[in-house]
C-alpha positions as MATLAB code, in Angstrom:
seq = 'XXXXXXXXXXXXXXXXXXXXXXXXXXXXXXXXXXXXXXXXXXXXXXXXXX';
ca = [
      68.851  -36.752  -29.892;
      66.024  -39.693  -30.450;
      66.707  -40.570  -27.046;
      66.050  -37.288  -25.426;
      62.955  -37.129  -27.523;
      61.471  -40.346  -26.832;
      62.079  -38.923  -22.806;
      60.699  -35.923  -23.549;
      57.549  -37.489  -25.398;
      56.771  -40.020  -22.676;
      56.972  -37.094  -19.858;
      54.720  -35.109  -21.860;
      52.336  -37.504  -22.071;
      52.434  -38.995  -18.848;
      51.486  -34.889  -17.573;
      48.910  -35.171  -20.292;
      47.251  -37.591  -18.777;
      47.606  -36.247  -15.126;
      46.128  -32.872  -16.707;
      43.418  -34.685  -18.079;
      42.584  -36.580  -14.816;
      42.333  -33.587  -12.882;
      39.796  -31.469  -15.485;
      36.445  -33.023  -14.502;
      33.644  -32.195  -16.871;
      30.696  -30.169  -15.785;
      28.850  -32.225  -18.536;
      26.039  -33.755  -17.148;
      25.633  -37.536  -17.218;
      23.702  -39.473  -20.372;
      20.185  -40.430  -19.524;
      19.059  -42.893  -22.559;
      15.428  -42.237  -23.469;
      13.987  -45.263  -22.561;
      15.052  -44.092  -19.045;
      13.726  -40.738  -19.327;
      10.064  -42.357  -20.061;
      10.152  -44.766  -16.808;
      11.447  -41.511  -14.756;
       8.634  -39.389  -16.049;
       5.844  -42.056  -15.512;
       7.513  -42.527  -11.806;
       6.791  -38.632  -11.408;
       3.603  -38.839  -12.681;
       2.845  -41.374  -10.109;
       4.305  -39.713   -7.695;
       2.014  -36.822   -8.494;
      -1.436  -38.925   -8.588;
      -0.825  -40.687   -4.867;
       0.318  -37.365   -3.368;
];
């Protein structure tokens, strides 16, 4: 029996995984806020040559 479960739990997680791989996340990506500030000021820039 301990060997069909250690089968079954290593299947299971190797789908888990393959599962997981294929859900992307609409989340979008992390923009610190140091970064933020040097993207607005580029804007603003931007804005004052145009």
């Amino acid at each position: 029996m301990n060997r069909k479960k250690k089968i079954n739990a290593t299947l299971k997680k190797k789908q888990k995984k393959a599962n997981a791989k294929l859900h992307t996340s609409n989340k979008p990506r992390y923009i610190s806020k140091a970064e933020r500030v040097k993207l607005e000021e580029a804007t603003i820039e931007d804005k004052k040559t145009s």
